[in-house]
C-alpha positions in Angstrom: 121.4 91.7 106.0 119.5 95.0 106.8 120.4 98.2 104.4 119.4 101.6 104.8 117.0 100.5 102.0 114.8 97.9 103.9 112.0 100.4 105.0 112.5 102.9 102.1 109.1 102.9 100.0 109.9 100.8 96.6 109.0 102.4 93.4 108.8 99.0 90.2 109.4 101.6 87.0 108.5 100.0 83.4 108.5 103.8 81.8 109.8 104.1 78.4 112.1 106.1 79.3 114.3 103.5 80.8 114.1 101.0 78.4 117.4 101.6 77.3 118.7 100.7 80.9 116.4 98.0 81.5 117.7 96.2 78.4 121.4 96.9 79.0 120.7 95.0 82.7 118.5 92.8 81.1 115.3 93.5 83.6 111.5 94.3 83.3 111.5 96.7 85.7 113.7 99.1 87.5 113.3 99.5 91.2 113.7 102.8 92.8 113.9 103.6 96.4 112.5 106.6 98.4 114.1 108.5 100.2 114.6 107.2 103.7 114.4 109.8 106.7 117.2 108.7 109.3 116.8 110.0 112.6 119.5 112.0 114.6 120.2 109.8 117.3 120.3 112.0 120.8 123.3 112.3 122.8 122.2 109.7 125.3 121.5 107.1 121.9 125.4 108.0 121.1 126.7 107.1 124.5 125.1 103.7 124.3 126.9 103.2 121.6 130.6 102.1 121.8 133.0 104.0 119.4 135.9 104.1 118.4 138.2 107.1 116.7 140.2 107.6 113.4 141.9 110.7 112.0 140.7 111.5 108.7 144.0 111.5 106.2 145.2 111.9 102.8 143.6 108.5 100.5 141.1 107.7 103.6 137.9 106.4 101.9 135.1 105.9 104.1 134.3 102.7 102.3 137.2 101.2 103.0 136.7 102.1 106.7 133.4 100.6 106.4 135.2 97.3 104.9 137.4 97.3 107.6 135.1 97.7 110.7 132.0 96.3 109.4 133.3 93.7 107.0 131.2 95.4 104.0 131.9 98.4 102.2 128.2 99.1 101.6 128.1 100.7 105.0 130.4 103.7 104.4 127.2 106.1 104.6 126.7 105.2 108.5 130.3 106.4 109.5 129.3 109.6 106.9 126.2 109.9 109.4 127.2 109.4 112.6 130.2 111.8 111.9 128.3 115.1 110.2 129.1 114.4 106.8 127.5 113.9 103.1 130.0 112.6 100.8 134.1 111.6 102.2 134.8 115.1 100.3 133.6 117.2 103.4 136.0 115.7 105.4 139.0 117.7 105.8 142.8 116.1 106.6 142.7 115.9 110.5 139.1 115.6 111.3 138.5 113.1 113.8 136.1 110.5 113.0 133.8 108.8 115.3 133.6 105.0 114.2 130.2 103.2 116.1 131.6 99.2 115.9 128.5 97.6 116.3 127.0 98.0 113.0 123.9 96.6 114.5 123.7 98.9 117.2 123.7 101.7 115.0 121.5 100.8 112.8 119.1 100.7 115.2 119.8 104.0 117.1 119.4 105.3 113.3 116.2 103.9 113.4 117.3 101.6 109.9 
């Protein structure tokens, strides 16, 4: 299953200075990943895309959106994307979201 991980550079991390966490999770290493740069897909790549909407309310999550039109939480950060938005805090009651439902067809107009 592709993440917005797959192409982010890997950093393996034995410092000392997470030991502690390494032992709690019982592993060698700790893996960190890089920062990924996602692309802003032009307005042509967001008509090939088909969408649908949702109005933003009261105890929305965006993972749960993700859950529901994905079938995995994990991909609450593409509707965050695709709409503007950092964190589900930015989004104000009202706003309309833009939900891509191919998952796969965003992911690749995001270049992930």
């Amino acid at each position: 299953m592709p993440t917005r991980y797959n192409k982010a550079r890997k950093l393996m991390n034995n410092s000392e200075y997470y030991a502690p966490l390494r032992k709690s999770r019982d592993k060698k290493v700790i893996v960190h990943h890089g920062t990924m740069k996602i692309k802003n897909p032009t307005v042509q790549e967001r008509r090939g895309v088909k969408m649908t909407t949702r109005i933003w309310k009261y105890g929305d999550r965006l993972y749960n959106l993700s859950h529901k039109f994905y079938g995995d939480p994990r991909y609450w950060w593409v509707i965050a994307w695709w709409n503007g938005y950092g964190v589900e805090a930015d989004i104000k009651n009202g706003a309309t979201l833009y939900i891509p439902l191919n998952i796969e067809d965003v992911l690749n107009v995001l270049g992930v």
